[in-house]
N, C-alpha and C positions, 0 to 999 in steps of 0.2 A: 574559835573565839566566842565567850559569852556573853552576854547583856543581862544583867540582872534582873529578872522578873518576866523575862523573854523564854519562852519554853518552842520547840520547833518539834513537828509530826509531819507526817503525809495524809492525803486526803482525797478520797477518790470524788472526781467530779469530770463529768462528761466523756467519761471512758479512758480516764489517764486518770494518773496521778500528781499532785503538787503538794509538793516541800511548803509547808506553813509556818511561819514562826508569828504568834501571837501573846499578848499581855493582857490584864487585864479581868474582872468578874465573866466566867463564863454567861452567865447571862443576862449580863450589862448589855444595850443597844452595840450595835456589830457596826464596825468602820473597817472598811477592807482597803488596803492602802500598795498601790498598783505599781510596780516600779518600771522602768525603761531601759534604753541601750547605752553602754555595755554593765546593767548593775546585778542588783539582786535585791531579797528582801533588808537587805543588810544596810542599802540606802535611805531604810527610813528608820535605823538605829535611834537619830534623836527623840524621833515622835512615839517611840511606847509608852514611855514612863509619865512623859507630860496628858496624854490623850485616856490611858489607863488611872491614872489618878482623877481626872476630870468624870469617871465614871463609864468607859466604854469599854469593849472589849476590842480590842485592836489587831486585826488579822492582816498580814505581809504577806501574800505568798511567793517565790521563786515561780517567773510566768513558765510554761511552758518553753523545753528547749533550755534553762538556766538552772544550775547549781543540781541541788537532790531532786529534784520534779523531772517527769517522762519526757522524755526526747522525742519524739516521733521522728521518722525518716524523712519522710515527704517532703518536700517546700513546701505544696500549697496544703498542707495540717495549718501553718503560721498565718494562712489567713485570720482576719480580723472579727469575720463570723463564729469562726471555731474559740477564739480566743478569749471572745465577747461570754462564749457559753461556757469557756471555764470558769469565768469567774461568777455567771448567774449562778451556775451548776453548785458554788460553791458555799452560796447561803441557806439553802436546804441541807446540803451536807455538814453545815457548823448548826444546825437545827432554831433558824433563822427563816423568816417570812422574806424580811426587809432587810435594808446595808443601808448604810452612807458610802459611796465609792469616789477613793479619792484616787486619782495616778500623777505619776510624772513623764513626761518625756513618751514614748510611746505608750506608756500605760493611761495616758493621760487620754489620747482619741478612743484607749479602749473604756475609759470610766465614760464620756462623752459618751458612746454608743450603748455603754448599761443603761443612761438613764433613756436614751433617746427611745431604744427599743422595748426595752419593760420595766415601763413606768411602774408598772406595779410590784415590781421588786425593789428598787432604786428611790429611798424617799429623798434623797438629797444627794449632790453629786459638786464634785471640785478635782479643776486641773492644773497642773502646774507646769509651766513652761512654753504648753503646744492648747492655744484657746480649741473651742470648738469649731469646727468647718463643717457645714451639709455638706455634701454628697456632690461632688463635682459635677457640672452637667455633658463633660469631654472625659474621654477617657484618661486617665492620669502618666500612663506611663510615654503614649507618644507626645502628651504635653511636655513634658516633662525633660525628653530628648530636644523636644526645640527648641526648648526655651535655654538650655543650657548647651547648645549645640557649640562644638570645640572646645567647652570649657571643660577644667573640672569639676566634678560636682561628687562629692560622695557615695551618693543614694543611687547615682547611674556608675560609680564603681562596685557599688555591693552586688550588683545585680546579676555577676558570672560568678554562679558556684564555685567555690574552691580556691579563689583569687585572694577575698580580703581576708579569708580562712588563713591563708597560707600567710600572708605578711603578719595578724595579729600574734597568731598563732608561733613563729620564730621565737619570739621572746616576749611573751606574754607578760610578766609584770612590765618590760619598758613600755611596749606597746600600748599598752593600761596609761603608765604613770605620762607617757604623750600625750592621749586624746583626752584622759580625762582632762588635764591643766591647759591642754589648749581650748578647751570648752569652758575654762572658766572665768571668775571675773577679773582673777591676775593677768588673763593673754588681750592685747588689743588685736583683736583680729583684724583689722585695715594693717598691719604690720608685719604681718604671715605673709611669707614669699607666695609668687603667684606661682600657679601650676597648670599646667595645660593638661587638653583631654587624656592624653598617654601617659601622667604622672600617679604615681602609688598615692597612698594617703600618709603615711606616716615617715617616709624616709627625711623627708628635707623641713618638716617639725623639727622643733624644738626638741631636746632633752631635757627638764629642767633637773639641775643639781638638786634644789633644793623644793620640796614640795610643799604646796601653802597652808596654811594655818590649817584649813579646815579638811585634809588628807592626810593623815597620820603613815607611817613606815606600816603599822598593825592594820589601818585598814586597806590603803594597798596589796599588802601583802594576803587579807582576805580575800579579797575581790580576782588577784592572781592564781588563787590554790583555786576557787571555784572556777575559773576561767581552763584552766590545767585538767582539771576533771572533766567540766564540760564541752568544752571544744565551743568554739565562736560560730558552725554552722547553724543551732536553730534560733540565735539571737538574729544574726546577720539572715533566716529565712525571713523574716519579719518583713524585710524589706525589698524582698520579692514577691508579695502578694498585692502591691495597688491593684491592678489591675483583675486579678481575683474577685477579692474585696469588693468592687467597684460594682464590676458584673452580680456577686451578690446581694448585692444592696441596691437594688433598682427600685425605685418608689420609694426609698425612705423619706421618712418625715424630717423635716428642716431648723425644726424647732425645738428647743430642748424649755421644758415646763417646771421643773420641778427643781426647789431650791437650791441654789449654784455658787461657787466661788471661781476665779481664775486669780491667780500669783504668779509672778515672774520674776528675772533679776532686770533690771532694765539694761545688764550689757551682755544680755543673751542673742546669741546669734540667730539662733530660730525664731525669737520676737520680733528681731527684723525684718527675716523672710517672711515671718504672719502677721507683719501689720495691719492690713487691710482686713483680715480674721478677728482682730483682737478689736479694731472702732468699729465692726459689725455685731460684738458682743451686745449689746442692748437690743440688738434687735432678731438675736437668732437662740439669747439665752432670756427667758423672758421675764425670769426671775432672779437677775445676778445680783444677788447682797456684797458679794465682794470681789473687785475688780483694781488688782492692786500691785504696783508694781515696787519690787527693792532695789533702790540706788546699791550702784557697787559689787554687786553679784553677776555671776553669770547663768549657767545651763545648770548647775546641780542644785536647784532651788534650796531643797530641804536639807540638803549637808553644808551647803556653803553659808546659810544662814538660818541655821535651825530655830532661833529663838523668834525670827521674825514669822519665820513659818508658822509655827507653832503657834502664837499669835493669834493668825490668822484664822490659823483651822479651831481653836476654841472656840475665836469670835465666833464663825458660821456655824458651828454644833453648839452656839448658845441660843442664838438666831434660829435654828432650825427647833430645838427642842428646852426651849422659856429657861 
């Protein structure tokens, strides 16, 4: 599938490679736009032509582990260090000083940690969906079992190799067209049957017949063929490295400086789990121009309400650059 004005390369940075698809004057100011689990660069289809018109060069790339970009074997490659440095690696490789780095969903703690870690690359930074968090002061992963101890929890099913591999993987467009729509702002999740520790993640979901406004059968069906080629283990490594990550990052700074956005939908389910994240923003992001939430939305900020987003992200690249 193509997007018009959208062109896609490879790019070597930090000893791999990544599938880029960018719009845009090459040597318009660079906004590199960070996607999450399960997408690709494909999820921020609305934001070329609006951000590219507005004068930027607009850089997507497919993270590590996703779509045409390098797979590495390893789990802990998917740490957030290594991941951090594909994408700094990646603005000297588009012949670039500086970025705007924006993500969603897990791309979004890795644009947090661009700017966090070098300020001097990163002149302005925005997330959508997952605010910023320091650097836990317990380690994450046995928090994490206690806290959800006998439940279900996702994040502590992703965490045996070859497990949620095996379920996405069966039938990868349904699979797909499951999680995305129970993520989004169609599903009330208070209304999702309950599931105990021993329960899969996708069987006793929904199916839904019909898919909502803002997921087309075309883009499904993209996000299915990439999914079919790549295999769901370096997406799903992602979220075996807290504890990595963690240990990496000792001494990090707690503060993020350098001009900021956060967006969300307000019936996103990770907003709720990061409440107390998101009323700490003023004090952990110290420059946040926009802090702003879309009624009616869910977890796929920028597809489910592109114009809103879009919006936004003008407004803060006006803010940032007069």
């Amino acid at each position: 599938m193509s997007w018009e004005g959208v062109t896609e390369r490879r790019i070597e940075t930090n000893g791999i490679a990544l599938n880029i698809a960018e719009a845009g004057a090459p040597d318009a100011p660079l906004v590199l736009l960070i996607h999450g689990f399960p997408e690709s660069w494909y999820s921020w289809r609305h934001q070329f032509a609006p951000l590219a018109a507005a004068g930027y060069h607009v850089v997507a790339p497919d993270m590590r582990g996703y779509g045409k970009s390098d797979k590495p074997e390893a789990i802990d490659a998917y740490n957030q260090v290594e991941i951090v440095n594909d994408i700094i690696g990646l603005i000297p490789a588009l012949g670039y000083e500086q970025a705007v780095v924006i993500g969603h969903d897990w791309g979004a703690p890795t644009a947090w940690a661009t700017a966090l870690f070098h300020p001097d690359k990163v002149r302005a930074v925005g997330g959508l969906s997952v605010p910023f968090m320091p650097r836990s002061p317990v380690q994450p992963m046995p928090a994490m079992r206690e806290m959800f101890k006998g439940q279900f929890f996702y994040q502590l099913y992703f965490q045996e190799p070859g497990v949620a591999e095996a379920e996405f993987e069966k039938d990868i467009r349904r699979s797909l067209r499951k999680f995305l729509v129970m993520a989004a702002g169609e599903t009330d999740l208070t209304k999702l049957p309950p599931k105990s520790e021993h329960d899969d993640l996708l069987s006793n979901l929904p199916d839904p017949e019909v898919l909502p406004a803002w997921l087309s059968e075309a883009d499904l069906d993209f996000y299915a063929g990439e999914f079919a080629r790549s295999g769901m283990r370096g997406p799903l490594n992602y979220y075996r490295n807290f504890d990595l990550t963690w240990r990496l990052t000792h001494g990090a700074p707690t503060q993020i400086h350098q001009p900021a956005m956060f967006v969300a939908g307000a019936a996103d389910g990770v907003v709720m789990m990061a409440a107390a994240a998101i009323a700490a923003l003023p004090q952990t992001v110290t420059d946040l121009r926009i802090n702003r939430m879309i009624p009616g939305i869910g977890h796929w900020t920028q597809q489910e309400a592109p114009e809103a987003v879009n919006e936004a992200i003008l407004e803060f690249l006006k803010m940032v650059d007069g």
